[in-house]
Steps between C-alpha positions, in 0.01 A plus 500: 500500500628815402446877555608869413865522632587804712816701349749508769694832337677611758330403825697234737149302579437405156848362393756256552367258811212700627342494126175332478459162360246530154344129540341259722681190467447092622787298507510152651724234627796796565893367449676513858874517573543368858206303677188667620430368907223229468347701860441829234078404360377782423480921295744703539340862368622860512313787340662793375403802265468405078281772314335405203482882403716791579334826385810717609797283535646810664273534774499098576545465841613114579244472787217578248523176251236299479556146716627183317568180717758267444481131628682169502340181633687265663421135569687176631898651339327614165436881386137389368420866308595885475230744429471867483206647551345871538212586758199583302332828668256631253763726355750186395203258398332797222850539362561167463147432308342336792198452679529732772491354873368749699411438864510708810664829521658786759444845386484376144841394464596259246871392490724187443670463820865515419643476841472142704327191487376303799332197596207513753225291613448326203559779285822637245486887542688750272515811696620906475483774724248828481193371563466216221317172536748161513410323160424099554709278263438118432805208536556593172514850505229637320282782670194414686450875599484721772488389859369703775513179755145421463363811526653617790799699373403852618767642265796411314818293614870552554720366288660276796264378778672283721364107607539441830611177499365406817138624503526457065344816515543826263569823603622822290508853493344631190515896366316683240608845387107596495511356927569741779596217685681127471282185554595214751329178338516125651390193287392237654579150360117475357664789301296772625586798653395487887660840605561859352648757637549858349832729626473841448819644330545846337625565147450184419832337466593163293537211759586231257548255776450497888662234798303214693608349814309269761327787659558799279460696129768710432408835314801657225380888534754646262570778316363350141191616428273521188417835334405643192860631299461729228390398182447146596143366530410337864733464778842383566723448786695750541783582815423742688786661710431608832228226550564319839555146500334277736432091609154449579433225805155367454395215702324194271164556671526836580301812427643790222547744794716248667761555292831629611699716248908451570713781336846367284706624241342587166550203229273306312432116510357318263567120632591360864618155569303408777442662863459302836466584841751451782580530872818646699847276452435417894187417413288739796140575407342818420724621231411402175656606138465411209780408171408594151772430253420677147621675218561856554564779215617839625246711249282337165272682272701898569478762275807442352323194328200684423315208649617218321856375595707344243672150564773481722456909607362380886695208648319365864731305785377273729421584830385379851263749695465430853184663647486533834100529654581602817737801420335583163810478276614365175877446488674401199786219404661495124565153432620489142671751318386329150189634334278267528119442417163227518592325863317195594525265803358144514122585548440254762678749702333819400438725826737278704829512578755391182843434453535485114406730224516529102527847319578535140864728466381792306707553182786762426670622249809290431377239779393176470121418649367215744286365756629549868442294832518607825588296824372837703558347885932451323495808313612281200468555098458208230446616136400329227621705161396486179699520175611845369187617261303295702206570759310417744113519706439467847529174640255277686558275780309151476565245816598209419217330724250645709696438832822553353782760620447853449812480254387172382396529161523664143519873384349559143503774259502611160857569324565623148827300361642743261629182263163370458324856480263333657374448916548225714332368811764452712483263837716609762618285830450717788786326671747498260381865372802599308584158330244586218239328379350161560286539175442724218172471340588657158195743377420554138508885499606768712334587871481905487652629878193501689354513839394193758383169487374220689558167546130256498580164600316178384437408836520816807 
């Protein structure tokens, strides 16, 4: 299936490996070099941005192509298929000459989610910020259609709830530009929402993500906010100097007015780790803090940028924050000097306490690229590098059983091998990080640099 292709010209987003893929392609029985672990059944899927149309390649803003996912079944050591698909909002299906889906909307907003994919109580979710409607997609990755949980999606979603994985609950932070506040949703595991809860905020700032532990929601009140910039139609994030920055405690059941605004350095976030909750090294009661480890940029979206920041102009580090409840404070720790971007932890410890994390090391001119894991209790490094010309996604930890290890297990991601002009899945040994590859599951085309993915197993 083919379309109108966008002429890259000049802008960075529309050549080289961010420029969008022009068909939607099946391929079956993939080659492998190494051997794929028989304990991997299941998609592995990551969405990213692919316009079908760009009307002013010089005003094309990465974060505004429309969503295309890209999956690879596995099953008992074989790669079984590849497939490519885009999500069909309205929009994608009438310019593709199809019959248009339809379904439920929020404020009349009809987009292809471009930013994550998720799977939740029985259902595969491509999702986007600003107030859009997750879009439902079948095993096979066609579009089913909007999903507004049954009816009980008050508004739109963020583009990265987090599961608890004890409760197997939902819960996210969602924004709007057209809100005066942020909403506080939880899913239950009937897939409903069974609590909302709207936060005040002024200016109404992007919070692209937002922090979960056992017994709190953590707020990112920064200085990005949307506004209208001249002679651009609807709003945009924009930094706005001067704007405090501040860490907003809210309990999991509590009331908006409960909660409790901490003031720290102006930055922007767009993805944490993980955050947990902690006591005092002697272990005495009554003291409580809490850890967030995250990605940290010192400014995005200034002036000098206009808005729209090029590749490579913003470079984020990772960080820990240490927040402490009683004395109201956010203190701050460096822990890499590398630029680094898309961390992940095992999810079966999301909102507890974690010793290893995966980031993708952001590329530089001149530098090679790679994935990065962190032993964060030893303060040690492992990187796994790609060729030069090569890239690579962020990268997804799968356990190797349910009770196994928290290191126990397989990082995957998508890497472009330069030789092949052409992507690869490739299957990573947590343990043996830097040693390479167990398996590369060669790909038939190219993987545009995208956002996040998921990994849905056969059997949860």
């Amino acid at each position: 299936m083919t379309e109108g292709r966008p002429h890259a010209g000049t802008n960075p987003y529309l050549r080289g490996l961010y420029a969008p893929v022009h068909e939607e392609i099946t391929a079956v029985d993939l080659p492998v070099t190494g051997r794929i672990p028989g304990s991997l059944c299941g998609r592995y899927l990551r969405n990213g941005p692919n316009p079908l149309e760009v009307e002013d390649p010089a005003a094309y803003h990465w974060f505004s192509g429309e969503g295309m996912i890209h999956g690879v079944r596995l099953r008992d050591g074989r790669a079984e298929w590849y497939r490519n698909r885009w999500v069909r909002s309205d929009a994608v299906a009438g310019q593709l000459g199809e019959k248009l889906l339809h379904g439920p909307r929020h404020l009349d907003l009809d987009f292809a989610p471009n930013t994550h994919v998720l799977f939740f109580a029985g259902h595969c979710l491509a999702l986007v910020e600003g107030g859009t409607l997750p879009y439902e997609l079948d095993p096979e990755l066609h579009t089913i259609g909007p999903f507004d949980f049954h009816g009980t999606l008050p508004g739109g979603l963020s583009a990265h709830p987090v599961l608890d994985p004890r409760s197997g609950e939902l819960h996210a932070v969602a924004y709007c530009p057209a809100w005066p506040y942020v909403q506080y949703v939880v899913a239950g595991t009937d897939g409903r929402v069974r609590r909302s809860v709207d936060v005040p905020v002024g200016e109404r700032p992007m919070m692209h993500a937002f922090s979960l532990t056992e017994r709190y929601v953590l707020l990112y009140d920064l200085p990005v906010v949307f506004a209208r910039l001249p002679g651009a139609a609807g709003h945009h994030p924009v930094w706005v100097p001067g704007r405090p920055a501040r860490l907003g405690v809210l309990p999991r059941e509590g009331r908006a007015e409960q909660v409790r605004w901490l003031e720290t350095d102006p930055c922007f976030v767009f993805h944490p780790m993980n955050a947990f909750e902690h006591g005092p090294p002697d272990g005495g009661r009554g003291r409580r803090f809490l850890t967030v480890h995250l990605v940290r940029y010192d400014r995005f979206f200034d002036a000098a940028s206009a808005g729209r920041p090029a590749p490579g102009e913003h470079l984020a580090h990772l960080e820990r924050w240490t927040v402490d409840l009683v004395a109201g404070t956010v203190r701050r720790e460096r822990l890499d000097d590398r630029p680094v971007e898309f961390p992940r932890v095992d999810p079966r410890r999301l909102t507890l306490p974690h010793r290893f994390g995966y980031a993708m090391h952001e590329r530089q001119p001149g530098r090679d690229t790679g994935l990065l894991k962190y032993d964060l209790e030893r303060g040690t490094t492992e990187e796994f590098r790609v060729p030069a010309g090569g890239d690579v996604g962020e990268g997804v930890f799968v356990p190797a059983a349910p009770g196994a290890a928290e290191d126990e297990g397989w990082v995957l991601a998508y890497a472009y091998d330069p030789a092949r002009a052409a992507s690869d899945l490739v299957v990573l040994a947590a343990q043996d990080f830097a040693a390479g590859p167990v398996a590369r599951i060669h790909l038939p085309v190219r993987v545009p640099l995208g956002f996040h993915g998921t990994w849905v197993p056969d059997h949860p």
